[in-house]
N, C-alpha and C positions, 0 to 999 in steps of 0.2 A: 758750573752748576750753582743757585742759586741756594740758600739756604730754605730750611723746611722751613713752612710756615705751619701753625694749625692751631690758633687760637679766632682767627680771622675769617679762615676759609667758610664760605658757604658755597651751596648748588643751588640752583633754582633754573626755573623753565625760563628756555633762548627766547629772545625777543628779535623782530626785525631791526632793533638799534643797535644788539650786539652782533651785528652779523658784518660791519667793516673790518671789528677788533677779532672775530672768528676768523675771516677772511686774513688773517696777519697769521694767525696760529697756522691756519691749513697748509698756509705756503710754507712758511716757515719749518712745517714736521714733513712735508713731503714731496716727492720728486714730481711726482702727477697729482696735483691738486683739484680736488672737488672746485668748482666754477660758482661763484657767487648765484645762480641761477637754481642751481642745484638745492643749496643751503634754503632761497625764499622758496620754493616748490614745497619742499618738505616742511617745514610751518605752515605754508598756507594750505596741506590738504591736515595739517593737525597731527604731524609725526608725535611723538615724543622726544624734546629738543632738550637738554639740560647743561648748561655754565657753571666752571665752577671759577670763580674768583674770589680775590682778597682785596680788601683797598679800593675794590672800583676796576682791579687789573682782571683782566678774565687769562687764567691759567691751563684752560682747557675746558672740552666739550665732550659730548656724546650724544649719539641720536638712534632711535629706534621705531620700527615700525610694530603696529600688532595689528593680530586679526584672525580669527577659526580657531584661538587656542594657542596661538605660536607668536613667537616675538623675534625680529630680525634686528640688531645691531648693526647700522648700518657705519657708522663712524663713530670712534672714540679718539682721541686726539688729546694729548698734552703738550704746551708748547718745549720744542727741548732744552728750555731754560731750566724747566721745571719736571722734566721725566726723572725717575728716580729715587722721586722722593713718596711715594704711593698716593698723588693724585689721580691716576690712571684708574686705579684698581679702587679708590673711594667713587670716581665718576660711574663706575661698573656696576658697585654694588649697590648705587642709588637705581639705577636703570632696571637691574633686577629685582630690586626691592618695587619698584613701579608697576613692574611685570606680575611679580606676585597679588600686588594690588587689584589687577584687574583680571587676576583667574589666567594667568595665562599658566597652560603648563611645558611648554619645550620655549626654549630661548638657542636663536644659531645665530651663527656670526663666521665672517670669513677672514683671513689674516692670509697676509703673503708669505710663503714660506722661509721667506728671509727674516723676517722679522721675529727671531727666538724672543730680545723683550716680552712681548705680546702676547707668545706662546706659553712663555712662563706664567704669566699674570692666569691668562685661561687655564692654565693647569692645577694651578693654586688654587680656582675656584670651583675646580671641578668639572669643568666641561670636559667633553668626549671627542677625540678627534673621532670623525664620523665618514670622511671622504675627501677628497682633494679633488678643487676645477682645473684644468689642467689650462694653461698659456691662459690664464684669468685676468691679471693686471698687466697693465705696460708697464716696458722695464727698461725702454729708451732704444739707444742702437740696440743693446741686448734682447731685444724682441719681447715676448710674454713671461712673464712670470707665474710661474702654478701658487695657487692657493689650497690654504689646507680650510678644511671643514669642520667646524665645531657644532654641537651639541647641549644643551644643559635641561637635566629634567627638574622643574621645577616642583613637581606634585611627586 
């Protein structure tokens, strides 16, 4: 694990350019990675996309949809050079704080239920397990993996 950085670090909104060095994180943090395709879709219908990097280096992302009131989290990602260190949970809090921004009031998001990391983070911010998708992600030979269901009221 690298050392914390946080004199350097900024977030700002994903561009089409940062989406090769995105493309490195995704693979890199996970077994079934999102498809480059996926990443310019969701820019080009105007998700809310956010980078956070140092130096030029992009350390991780987060993306979000909204719309009727509600905000869907659809990917958060650090690369795991750098998980650890609470760029996760600074990417999160901008995404919600975005959220707040435009009136939304519930924010949900899904996580695999292997992934306690992630579970934690959500807990610490107060989300609500609300329900679990059941055989939701691939999990390789091992077939589906259930997801659990989060919640967050923002109002």
């Amino acid at each position: 694990m690298n050392a914390v950085i946080t004199s350097r670090v900024q977030l700002r909104s994903m561009q089409m350019t940062d989406l090769a060095r995105v493309m490195v994180i995704e693979k890199a943090a996970y077994p079934f990675p999102w498809t480059l395709s996926i990443f310019e879709d969701c820019l080009q219908v105007g998700y809310t996309a956010r980078v956070l990097e140092a130096d030029k280096q992009l350390m991780g992302y987060g993306l979000m949809s909204t719309g009727a009131g509600e905000a869907h989290i659809l990917n958060l990602c650090v690369h795991p050079n750098w998980q650890h260190c609470g760029y996760g949970k600074r990417i999160l809090k901008d995404l919600l704080s975005l959220a707040k921004q435009q009136d939304i009031q519930t924010v949900f998001l899904d996580v695999r239920l292997s992934n306690q990391n992630a579970i934690k983070l959500y807990d610490q911010l107060c989300f609500n397990q609300i329900g679990m998708r059941k055989n939701y992600y691939p999990n390789g030979k091992r077939g589906q993996e259930h997801a659990l269901m989060f919640a967050l009221e923002l109002k």
